[in-house]
N, C-alpha and C positions, 0 to 999 in steps of 0.2 A: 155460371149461367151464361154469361156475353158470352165466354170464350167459343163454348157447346154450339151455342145462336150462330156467333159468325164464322164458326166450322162449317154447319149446314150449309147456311145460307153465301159466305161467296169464297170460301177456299178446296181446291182441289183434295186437302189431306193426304195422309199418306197413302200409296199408292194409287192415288187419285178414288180412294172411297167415296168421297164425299162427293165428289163428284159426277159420279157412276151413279152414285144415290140419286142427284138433281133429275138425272135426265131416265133412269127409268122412272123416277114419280111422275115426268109427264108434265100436261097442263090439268092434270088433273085436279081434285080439292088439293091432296099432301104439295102436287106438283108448283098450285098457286101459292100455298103458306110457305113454301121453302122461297120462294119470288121476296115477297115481302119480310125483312128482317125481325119488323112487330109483330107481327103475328105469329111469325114462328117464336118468336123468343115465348110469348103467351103456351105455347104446344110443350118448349123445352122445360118450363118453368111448373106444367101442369105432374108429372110425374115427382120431380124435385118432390113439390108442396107437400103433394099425397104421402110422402114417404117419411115425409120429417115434421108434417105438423100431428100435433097431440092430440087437439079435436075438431072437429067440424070448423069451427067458428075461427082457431087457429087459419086452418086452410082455405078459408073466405078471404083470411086479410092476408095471408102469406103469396098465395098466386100469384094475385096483380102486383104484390108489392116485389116478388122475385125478378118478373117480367118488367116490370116498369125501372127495376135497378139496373136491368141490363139493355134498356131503352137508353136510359141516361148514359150513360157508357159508353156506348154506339154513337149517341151524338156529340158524347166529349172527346171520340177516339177517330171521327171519319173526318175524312179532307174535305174541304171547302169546295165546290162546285162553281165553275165561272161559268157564266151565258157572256155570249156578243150578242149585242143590240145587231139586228141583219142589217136595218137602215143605217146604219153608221159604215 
């Protein structure tokens, strides 16, 4: 699921598909969820669920829980971000 997520979301792929992808979806709705990693990961995780869970009730706890593993993921796998204070 991360992997799929952070394909869309920040690598070119191979022959830059993924890429081609970002920028005709636009700023559009797809254009905005491909912006944000959560939310796309929620979109990646919706087909998964559908496909693999048994019933209903399954795919209620399965979605968020696929989405939200590959949240955790993301912030156990991304680099650390530094600000400078400007007044310094």
């Amino acid at each position: 699921m991360w992997r799929v997520t952070h394909l869309l979301h920040a690598e070119a792929g191979p022959f830059e598909l993924a890429a081609r992808l970002r920028a005709k979806a636009g700023g559009g709705f797809w254009g905005q969820a491909m912006d944000c990693f959560y939310c796309l990961s929620l979109w990646v995780a919706l087909p998964v669920a559908a496909l693999t869970a048994e019933s209903l009730w399954r795919f209620v706890l399965l979605w968020p829980a696929l989405s939200g593993a590959a949240c955790l993921l993301e912030q156990a796998t991304a680099r650390p971000v530094f600000y400078e204070d400007p007044k310094e």
